[in-house]
DOMIMAR-980312 format. One record per atom (N, C-alpha, C): residue in one letter; x, y, z. Coordinates in steps of 0.001 Angstrom, whole numbers, plus 500000, padded with zeros to 6 digits. Layout:
% residues N
AXYZ
...
END
This chain:
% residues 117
X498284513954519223
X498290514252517802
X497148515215517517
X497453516492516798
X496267517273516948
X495686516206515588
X494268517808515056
X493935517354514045
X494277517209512344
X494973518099512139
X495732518050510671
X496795517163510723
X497688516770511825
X498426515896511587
X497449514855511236
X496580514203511853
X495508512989512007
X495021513042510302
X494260513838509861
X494066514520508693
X494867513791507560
X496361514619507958
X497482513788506593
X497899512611507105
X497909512204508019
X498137510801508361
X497105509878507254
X495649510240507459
X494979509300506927
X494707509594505416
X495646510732504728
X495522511037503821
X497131509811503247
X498190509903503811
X498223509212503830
X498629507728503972
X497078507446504774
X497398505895504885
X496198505337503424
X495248506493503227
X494802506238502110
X495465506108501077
X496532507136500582
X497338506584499391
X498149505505499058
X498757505016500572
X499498503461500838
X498230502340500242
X496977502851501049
X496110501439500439
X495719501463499148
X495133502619498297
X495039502794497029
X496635501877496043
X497587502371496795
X499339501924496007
X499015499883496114
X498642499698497556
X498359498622497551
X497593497834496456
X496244498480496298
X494794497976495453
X495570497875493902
X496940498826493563
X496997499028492156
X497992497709492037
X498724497025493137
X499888495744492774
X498557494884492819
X497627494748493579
X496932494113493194
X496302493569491818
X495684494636491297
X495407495078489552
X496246494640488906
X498002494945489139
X498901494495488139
X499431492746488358
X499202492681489221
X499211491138489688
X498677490199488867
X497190490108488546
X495539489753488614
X496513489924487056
X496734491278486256
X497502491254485168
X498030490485484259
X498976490409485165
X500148489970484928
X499901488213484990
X499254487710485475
X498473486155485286
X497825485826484086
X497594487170483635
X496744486539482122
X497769486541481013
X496653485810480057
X497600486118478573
X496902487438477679
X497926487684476946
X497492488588476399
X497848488649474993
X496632488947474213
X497036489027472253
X498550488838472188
X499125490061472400
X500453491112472345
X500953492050473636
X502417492132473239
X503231492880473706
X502175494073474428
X501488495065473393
X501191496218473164
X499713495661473968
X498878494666473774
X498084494411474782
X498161494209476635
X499430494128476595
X499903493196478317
X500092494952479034
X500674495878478032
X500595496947478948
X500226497928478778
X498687498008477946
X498147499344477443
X496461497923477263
X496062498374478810
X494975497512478719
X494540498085480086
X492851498573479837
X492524499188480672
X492694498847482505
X493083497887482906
X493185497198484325
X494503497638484603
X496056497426483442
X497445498167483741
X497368499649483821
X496394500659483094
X496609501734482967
X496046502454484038
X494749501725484711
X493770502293485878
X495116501835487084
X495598500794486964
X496982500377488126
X497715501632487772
X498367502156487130
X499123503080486985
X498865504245487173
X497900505112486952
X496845506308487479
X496599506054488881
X496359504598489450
X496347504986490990
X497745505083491461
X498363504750491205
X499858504855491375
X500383506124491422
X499721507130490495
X500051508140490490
X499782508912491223
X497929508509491809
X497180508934492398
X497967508989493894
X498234507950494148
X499186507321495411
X500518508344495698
X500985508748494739
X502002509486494849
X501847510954495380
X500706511858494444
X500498513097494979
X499822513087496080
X499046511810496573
X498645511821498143
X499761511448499000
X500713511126498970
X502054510894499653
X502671512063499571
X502991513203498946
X503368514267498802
X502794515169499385
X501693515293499261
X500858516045499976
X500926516059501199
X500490514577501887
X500502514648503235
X501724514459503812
X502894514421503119
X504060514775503756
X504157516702504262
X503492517439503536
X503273518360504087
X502813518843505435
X502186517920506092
X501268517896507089
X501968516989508514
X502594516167508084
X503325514948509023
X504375514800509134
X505091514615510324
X506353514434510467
X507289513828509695
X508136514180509341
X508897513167508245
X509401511917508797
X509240511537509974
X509656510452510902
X508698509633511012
X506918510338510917
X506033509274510688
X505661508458509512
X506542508898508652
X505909508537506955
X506293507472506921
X507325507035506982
X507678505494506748
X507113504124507964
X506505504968508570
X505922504411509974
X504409503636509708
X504262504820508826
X502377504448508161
X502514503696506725
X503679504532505959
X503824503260504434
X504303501943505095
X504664501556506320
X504886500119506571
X503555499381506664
X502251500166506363
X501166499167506764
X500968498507505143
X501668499186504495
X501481498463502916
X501629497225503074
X502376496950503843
X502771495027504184
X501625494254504472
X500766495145505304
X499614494656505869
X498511494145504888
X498247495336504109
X497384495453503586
X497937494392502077
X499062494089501669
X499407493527500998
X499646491947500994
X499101491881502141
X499682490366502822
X497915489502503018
X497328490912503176
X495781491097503193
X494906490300502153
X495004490644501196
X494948491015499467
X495573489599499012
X496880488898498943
X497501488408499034
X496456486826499230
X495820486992500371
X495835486057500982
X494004485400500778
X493511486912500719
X491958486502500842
X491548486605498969
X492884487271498210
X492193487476496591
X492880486495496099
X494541486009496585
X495294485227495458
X495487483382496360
X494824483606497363
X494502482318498432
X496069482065498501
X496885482605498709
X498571482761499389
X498607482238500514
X499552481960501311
X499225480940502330
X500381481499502919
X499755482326504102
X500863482310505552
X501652481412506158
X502790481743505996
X503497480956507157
X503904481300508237
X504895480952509205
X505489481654510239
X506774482323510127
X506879482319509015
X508191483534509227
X507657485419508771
X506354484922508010
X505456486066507189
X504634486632508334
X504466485578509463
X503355485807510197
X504074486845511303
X505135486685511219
X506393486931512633
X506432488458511631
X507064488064510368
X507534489740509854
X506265490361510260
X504821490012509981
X503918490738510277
X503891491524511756
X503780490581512814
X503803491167513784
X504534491921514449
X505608491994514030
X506874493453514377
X506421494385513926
X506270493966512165
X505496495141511442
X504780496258512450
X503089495350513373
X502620496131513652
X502970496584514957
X503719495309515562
X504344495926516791
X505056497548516479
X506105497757516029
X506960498474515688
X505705499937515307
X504617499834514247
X503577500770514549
X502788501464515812
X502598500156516317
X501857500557518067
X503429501310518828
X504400500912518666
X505197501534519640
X505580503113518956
X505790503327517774
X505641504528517399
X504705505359517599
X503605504923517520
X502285505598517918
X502343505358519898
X502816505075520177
X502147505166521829
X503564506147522229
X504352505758521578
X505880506484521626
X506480507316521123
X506015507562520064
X507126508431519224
X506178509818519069
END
């Protein structure tokens, strides 16, 4: 892999984790109460979720410029990771073995693209 591929790769695997950090935000959200309607989704924690979201997007665009179109869905699969991550150490979610199994294909299926593809 030279270096600009490497480059938009981690450009992005940065925007996958940023996309990640923002379900997080809307999560954390979405648990509270709120005054109103007009409070639950125009409240600074939904709107900063949504700007990274966006943020997430033109870095996915971008570094599709740079990367194979065969690797993109290869690297947005670590969203699972990082979501299962988050999940577990912010909302104390509790692994089981069928989550634990999807996980490890997950990254199996990464290592073999990367040693392979």
């Amino acid at each position: 892999m030279n270096s600009e591929v490497l480059l938009y790769s981690l450009l992005l695997l940065a925007g996958v984790f940023i996309s990640a950090v923002s379900q997080v935000l809307l999560k954390k959200e979405a648990g509270k109460e709120h005054s109103s309607l007009i409070a639950e989704y125009l409240n600074p924690a939904v709107i900063t979720a949504y700007a990274m979201f966006f943020a997430s997007t033109l870095l996915s665009v971008f570094a599709y410029r740079g990367i194979p179109l065969s690797m993109g869905p290869v690297l947005e699969a670590t969203s699972y990771i990082y979501v299962t991550f988050f999940g577990v150490k912010i909302f104390r979610e509790k692994i089981n073995k069928k989550k634990l199994l999807a996980l490890l294909l997950i990254i199996g299926g990464i290592a073999v693209y990367s040693l392979c593809g």
